[in-house]
N, C-alpha and C positions, 0 to 999 in steps of 0.2 A: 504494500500500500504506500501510496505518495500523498505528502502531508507540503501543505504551503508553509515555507518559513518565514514569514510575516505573522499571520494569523492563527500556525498551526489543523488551518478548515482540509478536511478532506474532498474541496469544491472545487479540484482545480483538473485543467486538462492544457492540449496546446491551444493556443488560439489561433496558429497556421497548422493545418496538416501535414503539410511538406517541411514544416520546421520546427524538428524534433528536440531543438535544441534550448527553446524560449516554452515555459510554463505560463499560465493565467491562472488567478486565483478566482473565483469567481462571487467568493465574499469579500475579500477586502481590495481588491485590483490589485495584487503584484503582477508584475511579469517580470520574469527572468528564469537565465541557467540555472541557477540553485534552487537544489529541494531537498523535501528531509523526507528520510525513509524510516525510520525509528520513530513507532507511536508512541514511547514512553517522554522522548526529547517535543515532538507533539503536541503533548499534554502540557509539558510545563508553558510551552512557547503560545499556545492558544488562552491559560492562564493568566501571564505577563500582558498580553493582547487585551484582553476582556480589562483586567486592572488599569490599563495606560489608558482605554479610550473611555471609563469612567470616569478618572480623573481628569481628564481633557475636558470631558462637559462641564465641571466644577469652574 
């Protein structure tokens, strides 16, 4: 399984099909090469996500 490392969302796929190289998240808008394969790194990083954009609305 592939985890967005922005958001940790399981929502992501390519956004080009021919280009296997750039990811999209489809909850929080990354795109890019990097991604996380480890749901347990996942979890903390969708945690730290949810925290940051709480305190952003504050």
């Amino acid at each position: 399984m592939k985890f967005c490392p922005r958001c940790g969302s399981k929502n992501i796929d390519w956004p080009l099909p021919y280009d296997r190289q750039k990811w999209e998240c489809k909850d929080c808008g990354y795109i890019g090469a990097f991604i996380v394969d480890d749901g347990k790194l996942a979890d903390v990083i969708h945690k730290e996500y949810l925290k940051s954009k709480d305190n952003s609305s504050d």
